[in-house]
MARKEVEX-684451 format. One record per residue (C-alpha): x, y, z; residue in three letters; residue number from 1; chain. Coordinates in Angstrom, 3 decimals. Example, Ala and Ser with C-alpha at 12.3 -4.5 7.8 and 13.67 -1.06 7.14 Angstrom:
2
REC          u          v          w   residuo   num   cadena
REC     12.300     -4.500      7.800       ALA     1        A
REC     13.670     -1.060      7.140       SER     2        A
***
This chain:
237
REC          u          v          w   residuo   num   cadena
REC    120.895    -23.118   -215.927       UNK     1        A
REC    119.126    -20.501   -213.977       UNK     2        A
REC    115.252    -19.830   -213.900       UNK     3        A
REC    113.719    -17.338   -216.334       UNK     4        A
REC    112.682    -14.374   -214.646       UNK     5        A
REC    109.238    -12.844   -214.804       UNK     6        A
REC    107.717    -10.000   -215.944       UNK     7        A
REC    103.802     -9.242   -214.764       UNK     8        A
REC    102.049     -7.024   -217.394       UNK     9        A
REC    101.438     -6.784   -221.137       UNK    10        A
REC    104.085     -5.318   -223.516       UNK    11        A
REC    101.701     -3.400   -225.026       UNK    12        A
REC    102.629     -1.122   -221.862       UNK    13        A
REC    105.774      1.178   -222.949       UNK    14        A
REC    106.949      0.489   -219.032       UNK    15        A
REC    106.879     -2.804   -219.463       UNK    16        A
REC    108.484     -2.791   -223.085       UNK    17        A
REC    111.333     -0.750   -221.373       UNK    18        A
REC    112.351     -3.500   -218.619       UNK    19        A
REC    111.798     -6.229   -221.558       UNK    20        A
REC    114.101     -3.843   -223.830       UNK    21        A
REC    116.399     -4.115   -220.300       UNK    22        A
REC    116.533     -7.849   -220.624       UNK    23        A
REC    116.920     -8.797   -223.874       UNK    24        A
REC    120.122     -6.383   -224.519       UNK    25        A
REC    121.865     -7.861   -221.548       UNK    26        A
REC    120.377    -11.067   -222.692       UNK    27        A
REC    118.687    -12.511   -219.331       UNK    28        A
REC    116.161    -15.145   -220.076       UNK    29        A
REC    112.913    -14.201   -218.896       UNK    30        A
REC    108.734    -15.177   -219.162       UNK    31        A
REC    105.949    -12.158   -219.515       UNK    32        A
REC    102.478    -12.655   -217.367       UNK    33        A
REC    100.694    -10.519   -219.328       UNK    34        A
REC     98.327     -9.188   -216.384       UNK    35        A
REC     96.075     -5.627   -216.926       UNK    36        A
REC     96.526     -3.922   -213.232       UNK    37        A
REC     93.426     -2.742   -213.667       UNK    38        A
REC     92.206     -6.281   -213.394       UNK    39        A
REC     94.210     -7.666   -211.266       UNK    40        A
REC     92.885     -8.788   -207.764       UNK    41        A
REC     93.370     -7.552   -204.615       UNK    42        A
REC     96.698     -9.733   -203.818       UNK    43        A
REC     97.919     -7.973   -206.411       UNK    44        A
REC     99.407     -5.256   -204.153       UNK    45        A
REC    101.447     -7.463   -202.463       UNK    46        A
REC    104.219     -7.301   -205.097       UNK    47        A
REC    103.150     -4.063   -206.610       UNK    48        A
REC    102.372     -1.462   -204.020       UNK    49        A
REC    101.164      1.170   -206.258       UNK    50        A
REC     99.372     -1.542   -208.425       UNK    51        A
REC    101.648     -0.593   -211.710       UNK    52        A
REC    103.590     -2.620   -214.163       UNK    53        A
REC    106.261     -4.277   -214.656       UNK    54        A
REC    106.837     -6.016   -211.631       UNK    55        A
REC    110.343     -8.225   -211.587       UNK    56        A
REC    110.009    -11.259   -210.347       UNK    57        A
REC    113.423    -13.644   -209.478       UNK    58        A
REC    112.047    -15.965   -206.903       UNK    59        A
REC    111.145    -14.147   -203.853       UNK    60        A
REC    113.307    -11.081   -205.150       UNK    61        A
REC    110.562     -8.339   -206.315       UNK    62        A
REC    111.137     -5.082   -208.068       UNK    63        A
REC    108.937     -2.456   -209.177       UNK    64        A
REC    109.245      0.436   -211.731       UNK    65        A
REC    110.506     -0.174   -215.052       UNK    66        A
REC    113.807      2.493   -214.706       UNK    67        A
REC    114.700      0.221   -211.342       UNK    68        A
REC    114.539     -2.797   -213.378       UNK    69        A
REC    116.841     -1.045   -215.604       UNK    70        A
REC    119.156      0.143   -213.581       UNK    71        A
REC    119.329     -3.024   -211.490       UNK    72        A
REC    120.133     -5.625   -214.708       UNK    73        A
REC    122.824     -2.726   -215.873       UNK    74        A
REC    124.513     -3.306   -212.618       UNK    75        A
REC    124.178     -6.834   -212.194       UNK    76        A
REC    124.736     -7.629   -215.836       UNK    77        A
REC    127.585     -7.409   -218.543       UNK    78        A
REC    127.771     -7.233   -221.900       UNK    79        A
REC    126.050     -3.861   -223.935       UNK    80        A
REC    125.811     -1.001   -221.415       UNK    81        A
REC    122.364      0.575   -221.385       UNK    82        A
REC    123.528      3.845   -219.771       UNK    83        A
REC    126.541      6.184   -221.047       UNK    84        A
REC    129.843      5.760   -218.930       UNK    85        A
REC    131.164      9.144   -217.979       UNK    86        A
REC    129.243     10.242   -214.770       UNK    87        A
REC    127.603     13.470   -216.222       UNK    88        A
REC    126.043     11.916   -219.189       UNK    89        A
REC    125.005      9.116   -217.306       UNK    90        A
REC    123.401     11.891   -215.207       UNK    91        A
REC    121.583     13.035   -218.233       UNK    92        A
REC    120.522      9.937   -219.674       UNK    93        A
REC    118.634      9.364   -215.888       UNK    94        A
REC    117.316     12.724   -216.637       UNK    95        A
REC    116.031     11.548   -220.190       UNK    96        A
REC    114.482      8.434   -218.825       UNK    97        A
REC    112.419     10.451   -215.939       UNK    98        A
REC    111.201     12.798   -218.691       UNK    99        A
REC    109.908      9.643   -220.382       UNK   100        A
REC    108.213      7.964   -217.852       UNK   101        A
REC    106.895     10.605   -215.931       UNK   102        A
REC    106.114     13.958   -218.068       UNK   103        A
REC    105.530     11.761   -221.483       UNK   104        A
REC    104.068      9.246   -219.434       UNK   105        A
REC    101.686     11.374   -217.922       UNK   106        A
REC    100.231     12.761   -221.189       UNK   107        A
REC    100.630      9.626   -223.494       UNK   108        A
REC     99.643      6.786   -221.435       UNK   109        A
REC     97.250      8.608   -219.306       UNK   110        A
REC     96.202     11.143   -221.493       UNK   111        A
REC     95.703      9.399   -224.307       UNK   112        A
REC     96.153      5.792   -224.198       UNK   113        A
REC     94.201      5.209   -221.285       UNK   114        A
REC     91.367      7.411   -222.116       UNK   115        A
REC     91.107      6.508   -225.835       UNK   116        A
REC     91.944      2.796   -225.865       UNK   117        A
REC     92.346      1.490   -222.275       UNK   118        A
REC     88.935      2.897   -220.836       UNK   119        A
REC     86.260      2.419   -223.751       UNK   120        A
REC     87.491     -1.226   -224.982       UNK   121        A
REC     88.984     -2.479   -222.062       UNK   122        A
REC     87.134     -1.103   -218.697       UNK   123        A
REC     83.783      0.259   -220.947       UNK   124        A
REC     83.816      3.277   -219.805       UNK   125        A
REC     84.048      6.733   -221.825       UNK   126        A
REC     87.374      8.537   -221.371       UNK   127        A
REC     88.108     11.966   -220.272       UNK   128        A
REC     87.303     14.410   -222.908       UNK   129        A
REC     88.814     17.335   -221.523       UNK   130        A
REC     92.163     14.913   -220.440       UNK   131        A
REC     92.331     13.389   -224.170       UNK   132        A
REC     91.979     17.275   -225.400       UNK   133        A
REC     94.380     19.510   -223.376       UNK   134        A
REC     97.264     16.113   -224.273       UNK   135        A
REC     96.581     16.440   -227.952       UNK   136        A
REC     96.231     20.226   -227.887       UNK   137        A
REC     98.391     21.674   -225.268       UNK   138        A
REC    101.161     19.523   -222.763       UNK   139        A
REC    102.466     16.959   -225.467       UNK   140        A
REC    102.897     19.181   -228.222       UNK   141        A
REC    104.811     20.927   -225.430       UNK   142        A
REC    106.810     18.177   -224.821       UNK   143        A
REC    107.605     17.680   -228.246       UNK   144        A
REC    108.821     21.348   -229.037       UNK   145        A
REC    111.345     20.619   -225.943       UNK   146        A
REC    112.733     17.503   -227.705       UNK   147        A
REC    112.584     19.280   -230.936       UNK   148        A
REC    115.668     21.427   -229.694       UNK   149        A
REC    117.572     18.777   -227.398       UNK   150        A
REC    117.429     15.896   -230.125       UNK   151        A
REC    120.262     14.952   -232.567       UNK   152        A
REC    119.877     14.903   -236.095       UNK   153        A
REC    121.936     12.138   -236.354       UNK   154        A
REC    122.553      9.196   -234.755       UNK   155        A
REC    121.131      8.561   -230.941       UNK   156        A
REC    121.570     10.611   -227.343       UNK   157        A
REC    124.499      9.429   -226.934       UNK   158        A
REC    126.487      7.898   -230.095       UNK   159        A
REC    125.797      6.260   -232.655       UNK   160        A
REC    123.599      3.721   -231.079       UNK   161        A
REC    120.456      3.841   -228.676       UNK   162        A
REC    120.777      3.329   -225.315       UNK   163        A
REC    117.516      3.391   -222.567       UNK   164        A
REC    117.540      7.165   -222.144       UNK   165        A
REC    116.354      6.807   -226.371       UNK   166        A
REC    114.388      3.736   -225.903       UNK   167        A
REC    112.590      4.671   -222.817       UNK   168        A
REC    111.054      8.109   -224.546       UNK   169        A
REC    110.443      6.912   -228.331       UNK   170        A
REC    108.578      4.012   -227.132       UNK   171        A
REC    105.901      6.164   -225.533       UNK   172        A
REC    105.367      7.348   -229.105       UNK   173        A
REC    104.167      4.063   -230.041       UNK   174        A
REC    101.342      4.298   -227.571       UNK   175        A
REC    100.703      7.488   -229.162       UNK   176        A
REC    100.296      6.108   -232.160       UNK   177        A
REC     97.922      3.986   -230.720       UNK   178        A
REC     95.970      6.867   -229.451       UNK   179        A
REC     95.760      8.192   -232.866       UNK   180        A
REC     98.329     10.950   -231.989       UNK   181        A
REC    100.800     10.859   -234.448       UNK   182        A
REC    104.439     13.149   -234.756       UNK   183        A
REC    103.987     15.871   -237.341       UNK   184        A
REC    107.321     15.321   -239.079       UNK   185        A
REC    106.576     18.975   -240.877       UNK   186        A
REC    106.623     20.457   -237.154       UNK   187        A
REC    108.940     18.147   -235.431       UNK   188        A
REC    111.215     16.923   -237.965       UNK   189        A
REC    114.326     16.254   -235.900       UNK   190        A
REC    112.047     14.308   -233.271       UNK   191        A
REC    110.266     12.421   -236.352       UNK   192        A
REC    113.803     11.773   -237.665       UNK   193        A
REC    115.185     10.489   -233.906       UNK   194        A
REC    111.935      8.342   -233.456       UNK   195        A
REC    112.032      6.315   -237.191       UNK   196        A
REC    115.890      5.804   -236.645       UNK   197        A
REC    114.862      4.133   -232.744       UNK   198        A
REC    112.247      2.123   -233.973       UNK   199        A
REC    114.242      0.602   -236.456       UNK   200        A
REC    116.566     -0.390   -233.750       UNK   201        A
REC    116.867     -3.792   -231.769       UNK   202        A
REC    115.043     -5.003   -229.809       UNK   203        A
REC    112.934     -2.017   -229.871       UNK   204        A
REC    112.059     -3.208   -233.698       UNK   205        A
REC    110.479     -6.380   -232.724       UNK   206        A
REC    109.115     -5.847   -229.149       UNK   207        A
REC    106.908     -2.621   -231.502       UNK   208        A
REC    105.819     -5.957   -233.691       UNK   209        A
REC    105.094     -7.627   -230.760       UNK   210        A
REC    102.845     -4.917   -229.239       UNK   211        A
REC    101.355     -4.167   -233.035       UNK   212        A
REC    100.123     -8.069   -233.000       UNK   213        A
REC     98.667     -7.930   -229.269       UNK   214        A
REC     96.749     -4.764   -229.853       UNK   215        A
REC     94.628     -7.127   -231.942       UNK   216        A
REC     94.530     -9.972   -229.893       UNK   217        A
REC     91.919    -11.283   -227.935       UNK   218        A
REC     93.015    -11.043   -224.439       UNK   219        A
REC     93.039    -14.788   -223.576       UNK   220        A
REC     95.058    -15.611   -226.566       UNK   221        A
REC     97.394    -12.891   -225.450       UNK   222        A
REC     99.641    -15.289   -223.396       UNK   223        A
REC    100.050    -17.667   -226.093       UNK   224        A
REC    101.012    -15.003   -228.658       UNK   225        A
REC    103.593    -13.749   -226.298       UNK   226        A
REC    104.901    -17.449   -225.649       UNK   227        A
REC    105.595    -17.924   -229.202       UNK   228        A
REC    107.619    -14.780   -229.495       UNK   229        A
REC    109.969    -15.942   -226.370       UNK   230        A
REC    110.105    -19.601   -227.791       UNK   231        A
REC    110.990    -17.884   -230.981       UNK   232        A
REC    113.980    -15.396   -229.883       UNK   233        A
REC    115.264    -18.383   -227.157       UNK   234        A
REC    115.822    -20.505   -230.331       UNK   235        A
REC    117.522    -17.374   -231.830       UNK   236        A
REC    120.021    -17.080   -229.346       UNK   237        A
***
C-alpha cells in the first residue's frame, strides 16, 4: 500500500479544504500539516514559491495551488469525476473555480478573513479598515448579485450533484461566515438556496465540521484534532 500524501496548511483555509475535498472524492489517502504560511520559516519557499497553501506533497513530487491539485488527482484518478465531461462545460466549470479562488478569494479571504480573524488573533495586528469595509459594502455584494443570476434553483452547476466548480465557490462562504459576513437569503435567495444545498453535501459537510472545531482550537492541539478526523474517516472506508 502506497504512502499517504501530504497536505501543508490548515483546513480552516477554503484552498486547502478544496484540494482535501479533491482527495477524499477520489478517495486518495492523505495526512494534513496544518502549517500558517504566515509562520512558516524561510525554507518554506522551497516547496511553495509564492508562500501559499496547500502544497501537495508525494515524495519529492510537489504541487502548488489548490485548482492544480484538483485538476491533477481528476486526471490521475478514477472513480467520481470532479469536473463535467463535455468540453464546454468543463470550460465553464474552470471558469467557476477561477471566480472562486481569485475574485471571491480576493474579497473573502483577504478582505475579510484575513483582516478580521487572521491579523488581530493570529499575527496581533489591527486589520485594514477601509479593506474589511469596501468587501462588506461594495466588491462582494457585487459578486454575489453576479451569482444571484448564474445560479440554479435547483440542484448544483452542473446536475444534480456538486462537483469542484460548486465546492470551490460555496466554501469561501464559510470563511465569510467566519468574518461575520453572512448571505442575506432576502437579497440573494437563489445563492442562499445553492450554498445550504452544498454544505449539506459530502465531504464538504464534514470538512465545514472540521474547520467549525479548529476555529476553536488552540493551535498546538490543532494537529491532533485533525489526526483524529483522518483516523476516523480511514476506519470509515
Amino acid at each position: 500500500m502506497s504512502e499517504p500524501v501530504t497536505i501543508i496548511g490548515s483546513p480552516v483555509s477554503p484552498y486547502v479544504r478544496k484540494a482535501m475535498i479533491a482527495l477524499e472524492v477520489k478517495g486518495v489517502p492523505y495526512r494534513i500539516d496544518p502549517q500558517i504560511p504566515f509562520l512558516t520559516p524561510p525554507e518554506f519557499t522551497q516547496i511553495s514559491p509564492l508562500r501559499r497553501v496547500p502544497v501537495y506533497l508525494d515524495g519529492p513530487f510537489v504541487l502548488n495551488d489548490s485548482s492544480v491539485i484538483c485538476e491533477y488527482l481528476e486526471e490521475t484518478h478514477g472513480g467520481t469525476p470532479l469536473y463535467p465531461a463535455e468540453p464546454r462545460w468543463r470550460a465553464k466549470a474552470r471558469w467557476f473555480e477561477e471566480y472562486a479562488d481569485d475574485h471571491l478569494g480576493r474579497n473573502v479571504v483577504f478582505g475579510l478573513f484575513f483582516q478580521k480573524v487572521i491579523r488581530p488573533f493570529v499575527l496581533k495586528e489591527e486589520g485594514d479598515k477601509e479593506m474589511i469595509r469596501k468587501a462588506e459594502e461594495e466588491t462582494l455584494p457585487a459578486a454575489l448579485d453576479y451569482l444571484e443570476g448564474v445560479l440554479p434553483e435547483v440542484g448544483f452547476l452542473f446536475g444534480d450533484r456538486p462537483m469542484m466548480a460548486d465546492f470551490a465557490m460555496s466554501t469561501m462562504l464559510l470563511n465569510a461566515r467566519y468574518a461575520g459576513f453572512e448571505v442575506d437569503a432576502a437579497r440573494w435567495p437563489t445563492v442562499a438556496g445553492w450554498r445550504d444545498r452544498c454544505f449539506k453535501a459530502e465531504p464538504l459537510a464534514r470538512l465545514h465540521a472540521l474547520s467549525d472545531t479548529l476555529m476553536t482550537t488552540r493551535r498546538n492541539d490543532m494537529q491532533g484534532v485533525i489526526d483524529a478526523y483522518l483516523a476516523e474517516r480511514q476506519s470509515a472506508a
